[in-house]
SEKOL-506673 format. One record per residue: residue in one letter; x, z, y of N, C-alpha, C in turn. Coordinates in Angstrom, 2 decimals. Layout:
N
+---------+---------+---------+---------+---------+---------+---------+---------+---------+---------+
: residuo :     nc1 :     nc3 :     nc2 :    cac1 :    cac3 :    cac2 :     cc1 :     cc3 :     cc2 :
+---------+---------+---------+---------+---------+---------+---------+---------+---------+---------+
:       A :       X :       Z :       Y :       X :       Z :       Y :       X :       Z :       Y :
...
+---------+---------+---------+---------+---------+---------+---------+---------+---------+---------+
# end
This chain:
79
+---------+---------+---------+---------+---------+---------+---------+---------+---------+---------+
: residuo :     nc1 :     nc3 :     nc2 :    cac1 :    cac3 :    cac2 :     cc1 :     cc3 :     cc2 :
+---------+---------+---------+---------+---------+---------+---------+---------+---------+---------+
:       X :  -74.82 :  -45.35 : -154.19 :  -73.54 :  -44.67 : -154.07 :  -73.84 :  -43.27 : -153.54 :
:       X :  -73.51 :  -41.90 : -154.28 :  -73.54 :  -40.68 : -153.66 :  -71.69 :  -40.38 : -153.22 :
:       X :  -72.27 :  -39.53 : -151.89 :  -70.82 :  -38.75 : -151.83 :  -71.33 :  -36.93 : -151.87 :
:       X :  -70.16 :  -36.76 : -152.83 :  -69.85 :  -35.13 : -152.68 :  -68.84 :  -34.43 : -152.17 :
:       X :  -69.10 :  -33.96 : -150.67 :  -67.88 :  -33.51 : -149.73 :  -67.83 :  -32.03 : -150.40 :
:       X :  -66.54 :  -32.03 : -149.95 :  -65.80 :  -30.59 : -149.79 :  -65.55 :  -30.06 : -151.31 :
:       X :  -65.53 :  -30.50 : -151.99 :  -65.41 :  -30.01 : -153.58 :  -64.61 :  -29.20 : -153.49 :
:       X :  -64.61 :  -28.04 : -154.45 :  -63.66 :  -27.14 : -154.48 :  -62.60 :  -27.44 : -155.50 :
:       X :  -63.07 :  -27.41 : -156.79 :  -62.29 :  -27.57 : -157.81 :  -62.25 :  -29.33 : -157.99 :
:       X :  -61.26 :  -30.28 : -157.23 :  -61.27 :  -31.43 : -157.14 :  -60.25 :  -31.97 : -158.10 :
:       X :  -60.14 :  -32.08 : -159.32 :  -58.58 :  -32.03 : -160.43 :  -59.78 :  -32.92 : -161.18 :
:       X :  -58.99 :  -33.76 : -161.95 :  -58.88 :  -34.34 : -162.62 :  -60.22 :  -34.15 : -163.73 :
:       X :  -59.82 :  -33.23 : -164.86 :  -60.02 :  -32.35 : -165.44 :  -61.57 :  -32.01 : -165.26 :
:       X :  -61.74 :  -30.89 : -164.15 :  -63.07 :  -30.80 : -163.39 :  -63.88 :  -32.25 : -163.45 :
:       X :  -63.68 :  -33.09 : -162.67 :  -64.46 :  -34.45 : -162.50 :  -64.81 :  -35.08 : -163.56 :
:       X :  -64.22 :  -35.32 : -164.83 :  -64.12 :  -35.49 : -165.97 :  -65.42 :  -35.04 : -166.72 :
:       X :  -65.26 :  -33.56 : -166.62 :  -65.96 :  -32.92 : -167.64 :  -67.71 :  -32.91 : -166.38 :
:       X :  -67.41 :  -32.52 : -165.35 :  -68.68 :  -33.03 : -164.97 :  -69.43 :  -34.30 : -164.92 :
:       X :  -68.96 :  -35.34 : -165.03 :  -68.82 :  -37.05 : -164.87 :  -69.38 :  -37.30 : -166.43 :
:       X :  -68.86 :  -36.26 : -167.34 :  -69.23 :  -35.99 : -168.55 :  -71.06 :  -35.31 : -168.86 :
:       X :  -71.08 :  -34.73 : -168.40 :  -72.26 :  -33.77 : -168.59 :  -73.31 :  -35.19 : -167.77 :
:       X :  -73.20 :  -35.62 : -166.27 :  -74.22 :  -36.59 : -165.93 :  -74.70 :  -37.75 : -166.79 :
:       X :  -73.42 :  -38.22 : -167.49 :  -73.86 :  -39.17 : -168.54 :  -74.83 :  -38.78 : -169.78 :
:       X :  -74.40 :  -37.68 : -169.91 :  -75.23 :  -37.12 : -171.08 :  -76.96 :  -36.96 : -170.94 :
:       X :  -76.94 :  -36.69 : -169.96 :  -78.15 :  -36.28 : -168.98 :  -79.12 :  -37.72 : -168.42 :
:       X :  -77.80 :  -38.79 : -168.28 :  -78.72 :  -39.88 : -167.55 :  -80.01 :  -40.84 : -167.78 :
:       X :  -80.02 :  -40.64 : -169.35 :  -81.37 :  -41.24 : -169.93 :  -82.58 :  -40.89 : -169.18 :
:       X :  -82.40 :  -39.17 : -169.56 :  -83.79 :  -38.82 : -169.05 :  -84.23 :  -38.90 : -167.88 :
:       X :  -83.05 :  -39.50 : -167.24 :  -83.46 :  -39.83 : -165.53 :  -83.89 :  -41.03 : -165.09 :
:       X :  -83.53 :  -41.50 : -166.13 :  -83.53 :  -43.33 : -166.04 :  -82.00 :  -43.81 : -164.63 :
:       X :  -81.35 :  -42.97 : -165.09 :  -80.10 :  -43.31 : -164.03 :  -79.08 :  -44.19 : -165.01 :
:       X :  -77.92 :  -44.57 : -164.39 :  -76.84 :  -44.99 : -165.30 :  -75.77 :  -44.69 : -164.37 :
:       X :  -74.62 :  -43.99 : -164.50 :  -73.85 :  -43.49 : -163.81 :  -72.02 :  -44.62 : -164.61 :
:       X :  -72.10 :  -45.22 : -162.81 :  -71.31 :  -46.78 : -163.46 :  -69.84 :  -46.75 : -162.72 :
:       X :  -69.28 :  -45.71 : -162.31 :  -67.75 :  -45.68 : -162.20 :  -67.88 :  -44.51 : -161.06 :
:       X :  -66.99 :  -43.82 : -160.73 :  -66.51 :  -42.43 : -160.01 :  -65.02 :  -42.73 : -159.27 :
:       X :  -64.80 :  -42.14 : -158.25 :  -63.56 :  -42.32 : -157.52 :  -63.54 :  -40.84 : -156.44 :
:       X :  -62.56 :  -40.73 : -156.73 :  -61.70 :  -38.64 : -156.11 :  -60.88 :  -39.17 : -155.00 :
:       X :  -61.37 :  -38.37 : -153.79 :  -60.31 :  -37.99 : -153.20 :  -59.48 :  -36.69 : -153.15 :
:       X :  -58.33 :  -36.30 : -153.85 :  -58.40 :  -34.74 : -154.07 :  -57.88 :  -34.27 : -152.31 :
:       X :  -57.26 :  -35.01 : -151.59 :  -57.05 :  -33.99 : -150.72 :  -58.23 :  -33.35 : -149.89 :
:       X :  -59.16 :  -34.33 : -149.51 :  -60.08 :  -33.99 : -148.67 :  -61.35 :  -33.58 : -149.64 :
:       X :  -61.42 :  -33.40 : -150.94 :  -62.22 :  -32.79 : -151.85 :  -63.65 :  -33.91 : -151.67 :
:       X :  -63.58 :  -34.97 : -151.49 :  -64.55 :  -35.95 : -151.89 :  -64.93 :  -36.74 : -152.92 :
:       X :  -65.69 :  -36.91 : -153.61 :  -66.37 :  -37.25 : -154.67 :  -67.60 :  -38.51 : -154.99 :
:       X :  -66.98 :  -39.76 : -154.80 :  -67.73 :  -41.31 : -154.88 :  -68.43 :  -41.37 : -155.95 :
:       X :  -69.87 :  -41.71 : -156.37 :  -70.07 :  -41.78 : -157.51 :  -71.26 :  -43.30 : -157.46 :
:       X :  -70.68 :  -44.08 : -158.42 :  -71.84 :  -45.11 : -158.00 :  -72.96 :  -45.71 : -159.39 :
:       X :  -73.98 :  -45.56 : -159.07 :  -75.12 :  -44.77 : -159.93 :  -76.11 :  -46.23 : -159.67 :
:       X :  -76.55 :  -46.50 : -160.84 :  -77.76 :  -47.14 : -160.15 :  -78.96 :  -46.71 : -161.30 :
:       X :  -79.77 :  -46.22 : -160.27 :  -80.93 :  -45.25 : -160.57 :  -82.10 :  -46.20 : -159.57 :
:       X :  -83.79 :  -45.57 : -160.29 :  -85.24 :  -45.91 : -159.59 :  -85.40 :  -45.45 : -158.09 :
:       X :  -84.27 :  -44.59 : -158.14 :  -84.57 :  -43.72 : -156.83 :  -83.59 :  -42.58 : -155.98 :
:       X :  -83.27 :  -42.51 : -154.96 :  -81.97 :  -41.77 : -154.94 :  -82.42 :  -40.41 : -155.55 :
:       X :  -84.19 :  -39.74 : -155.25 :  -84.50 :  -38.71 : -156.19 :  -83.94 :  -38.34 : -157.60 :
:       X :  -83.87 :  -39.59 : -158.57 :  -83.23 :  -39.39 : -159.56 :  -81.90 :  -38.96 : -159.78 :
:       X :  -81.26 :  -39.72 : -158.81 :  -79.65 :  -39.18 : -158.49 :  -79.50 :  -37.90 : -158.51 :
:       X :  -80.03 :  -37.34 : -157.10 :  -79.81 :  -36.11 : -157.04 :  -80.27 :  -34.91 : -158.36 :
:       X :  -81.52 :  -35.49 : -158.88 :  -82.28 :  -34.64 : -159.90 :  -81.28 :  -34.61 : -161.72 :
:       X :  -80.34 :  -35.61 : -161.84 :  -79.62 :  -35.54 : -162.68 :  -78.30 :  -34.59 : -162.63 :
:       X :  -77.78 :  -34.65 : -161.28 :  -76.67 :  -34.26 : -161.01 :  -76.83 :  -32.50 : -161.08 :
:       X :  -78.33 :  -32.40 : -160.22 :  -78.75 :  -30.88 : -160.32 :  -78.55 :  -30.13 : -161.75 :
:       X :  -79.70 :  -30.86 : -162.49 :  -79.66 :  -30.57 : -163.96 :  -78.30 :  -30.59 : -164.79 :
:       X :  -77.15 :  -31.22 : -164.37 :  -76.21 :  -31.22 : -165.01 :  -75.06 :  -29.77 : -164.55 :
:       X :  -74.71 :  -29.86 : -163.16 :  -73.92 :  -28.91 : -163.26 :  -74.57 :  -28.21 : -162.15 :
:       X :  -75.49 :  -28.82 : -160.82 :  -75.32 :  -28.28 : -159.37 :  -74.75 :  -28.91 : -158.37 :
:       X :  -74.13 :  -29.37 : -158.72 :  -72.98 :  -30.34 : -157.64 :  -73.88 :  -31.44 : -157.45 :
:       X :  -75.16 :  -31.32 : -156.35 :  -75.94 :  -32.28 : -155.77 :  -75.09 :  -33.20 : -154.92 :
:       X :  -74.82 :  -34.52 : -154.39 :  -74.66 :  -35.18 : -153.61 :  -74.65 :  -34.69 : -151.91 :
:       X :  -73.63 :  -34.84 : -151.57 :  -74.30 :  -34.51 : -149.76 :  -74.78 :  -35.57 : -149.10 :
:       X :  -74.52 :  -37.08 : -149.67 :  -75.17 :  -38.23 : -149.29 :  -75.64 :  -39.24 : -150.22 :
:       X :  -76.57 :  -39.94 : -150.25 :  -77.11 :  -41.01 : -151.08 :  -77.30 :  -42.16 : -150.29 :
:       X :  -76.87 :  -43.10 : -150.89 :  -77.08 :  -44.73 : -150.32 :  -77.09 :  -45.65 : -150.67 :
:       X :  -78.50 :  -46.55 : -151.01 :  -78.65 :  -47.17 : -151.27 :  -77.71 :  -48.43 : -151.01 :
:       X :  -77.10 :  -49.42 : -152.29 :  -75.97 :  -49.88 : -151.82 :  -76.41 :  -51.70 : -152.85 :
:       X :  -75.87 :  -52.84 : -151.97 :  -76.24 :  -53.53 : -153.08 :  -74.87 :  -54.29 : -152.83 :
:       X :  -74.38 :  -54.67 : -154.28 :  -72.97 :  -55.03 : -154.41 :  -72.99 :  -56.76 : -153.40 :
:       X :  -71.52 :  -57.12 : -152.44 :  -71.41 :  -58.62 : -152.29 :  -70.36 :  -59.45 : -152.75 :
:       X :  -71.07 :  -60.42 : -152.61 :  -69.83 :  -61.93 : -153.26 :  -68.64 :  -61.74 : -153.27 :
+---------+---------+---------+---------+---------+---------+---------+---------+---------+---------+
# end
């Protein structure tokens, strides 16, 4: 699970088309980018990814728009 605080442009729209570009991108990372959740007031950004490495995370997201993660965490789903 990454979070991206403080987003500026937090709409719909924006998230979309970037959420867009990581998928496109995720092969070559060996990532798979597996559902997203916005908070627009406080400009936060859930993204839950399961990738080899949180390196990959961040290294897809770079390559896609810039909008690196401010946190990564390793997360394993329960019952």
């Amino acid at each position: 699970m990454d979070i991206h605080q403080e987003l500026r442009a937090v709409t719909p729209e924006a998230i979309r088309k970037g959420h867009e570009i990581d998928v496109a991108l995720q092969q070559q990372y060996g990532v798979s980018f597996r559902k997203y959740w916005v908070d627009s007031e406080t400009g936060h950004l859930f993204c839950l990814v399961e990738a080899p490495s949180k390196e990959a995370v961040y290294s897809v997201h770079y390559a896609a728009h810039k909008l690196v993660p401010n946190e990564i965490y390793a997360v394993t789903e329960g019952e």
